[in-house]
GUFIKE-741206 format. One record per residue (C-alpha): x, y, z. Coordinates in steps of 0.02 Angstrom, whole numbers, plus 50000, padded with zeros to 5 digits. Layout:
BEGIN
XYZ...
END
This chain:
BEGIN
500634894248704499104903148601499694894848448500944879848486499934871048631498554857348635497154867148739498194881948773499134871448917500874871248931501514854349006503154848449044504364864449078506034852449019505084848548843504744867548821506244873948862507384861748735505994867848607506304887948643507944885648646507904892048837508474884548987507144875949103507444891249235507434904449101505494898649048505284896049262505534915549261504494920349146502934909249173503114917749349502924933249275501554928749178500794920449332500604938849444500454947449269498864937149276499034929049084499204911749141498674901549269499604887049358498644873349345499874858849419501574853249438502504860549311500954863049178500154881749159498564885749048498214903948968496964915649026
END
């Protein structure tokens, strides 16, 4: 996200995922993690935004 997204905001899980190589519930997991790890921040439906 530091490096690869406009603004440091990750939008559209689907897009992401194909791009990783990940499945859409894979990324889910660990943007959760993230989330309560207190990195990112959940900032809509399906869009996050670094810390």
């Amino acid at each position: 996200m530091k490096y690869q997204c406009r603004d440091q905001k990750l939008t559209g899980i689907e897009k992401t995922a194909f791009r990783l190589h990940c499945s859409a519930r894979q990324l889910q997991r660990i943007l959760s993690s993230y989330e309560e790890d207190g990195l990112v921040v959940k900032i809509g439906k399906g869009a996050y935004q670094l810390v």
